[in-house]
N, C-alpha and C positions, 0 to 999 in steps of 0.2 A: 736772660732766662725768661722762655714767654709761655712754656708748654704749662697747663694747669699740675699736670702727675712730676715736675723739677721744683712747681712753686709749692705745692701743698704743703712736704717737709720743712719747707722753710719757714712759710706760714707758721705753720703750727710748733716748731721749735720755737720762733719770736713769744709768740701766744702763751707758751709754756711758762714765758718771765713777766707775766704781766705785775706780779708782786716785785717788791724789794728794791724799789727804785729809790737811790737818796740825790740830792744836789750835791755834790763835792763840795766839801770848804775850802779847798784849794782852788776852786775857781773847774771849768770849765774842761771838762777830759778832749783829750783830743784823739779819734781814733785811727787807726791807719785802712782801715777798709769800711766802706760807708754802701749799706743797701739803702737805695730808693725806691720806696713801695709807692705803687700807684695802684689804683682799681678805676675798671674804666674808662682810664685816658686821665684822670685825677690823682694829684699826689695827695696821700694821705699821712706819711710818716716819714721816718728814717729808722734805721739801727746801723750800728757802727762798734767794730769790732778793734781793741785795743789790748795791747799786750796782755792783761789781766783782768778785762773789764769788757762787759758791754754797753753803750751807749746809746739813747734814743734823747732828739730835741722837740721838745714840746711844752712853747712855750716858756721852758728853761732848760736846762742841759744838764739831762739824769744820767748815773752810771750805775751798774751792779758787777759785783766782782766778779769772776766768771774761771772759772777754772781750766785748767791745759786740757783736758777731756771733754769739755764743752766747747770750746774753741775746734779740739780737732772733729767733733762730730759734727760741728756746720762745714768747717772745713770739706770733710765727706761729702755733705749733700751740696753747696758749691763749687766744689769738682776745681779751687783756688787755694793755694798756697797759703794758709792764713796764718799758721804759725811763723814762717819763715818771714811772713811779709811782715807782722805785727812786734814780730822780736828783733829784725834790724836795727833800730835803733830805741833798742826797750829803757825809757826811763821810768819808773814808779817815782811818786809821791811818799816823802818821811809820814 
């Protein structure tokens, strides 16, 4: 995705969670779909989408829970299977 009017939505979906980030005490979420954001030619982040959760690493490795309606609404705007791909082989944490 390079067009600025594909990135905006995304952007600004990410942007919308910039609260509610905890560190797991289970150790480290692993997500099954990973954006790499760059500006410029520079990497600036990641987000990373898990069965229940989304994920950013910055300098430790945050998640917030994320709901089947928020999943599908990125889902929408990257136009990628994210439910199907992230419930393949869905484990949750007790």
């Amino acid at each position: 995705m390079k067009e600025p009017q594909q990135i905006a939505p995304v952007v600004g979906f990410i942007n919308a969670r910039l609260a509610g980030w905890s560190v797991p005490y289970y150790g480290p979420p692993v997500g099954q779909v990973y954006l790499f954001l760059y500006k410029n030619g520079e990497f600036i982040g990641d987000f990373y989408v898990g069965p229940w959760f989304f994920g950013r690493d910055y300098g430790d490795f945050f998640s917030q829970r994320a709901t089947k309606e928020e999943i599908a609404r990125l889902e929408h705007m990257l136009g990628v299977p994210l439910a199907e791909i992230v419930n393949a082989n869905r484990v949750r944490p007790k």
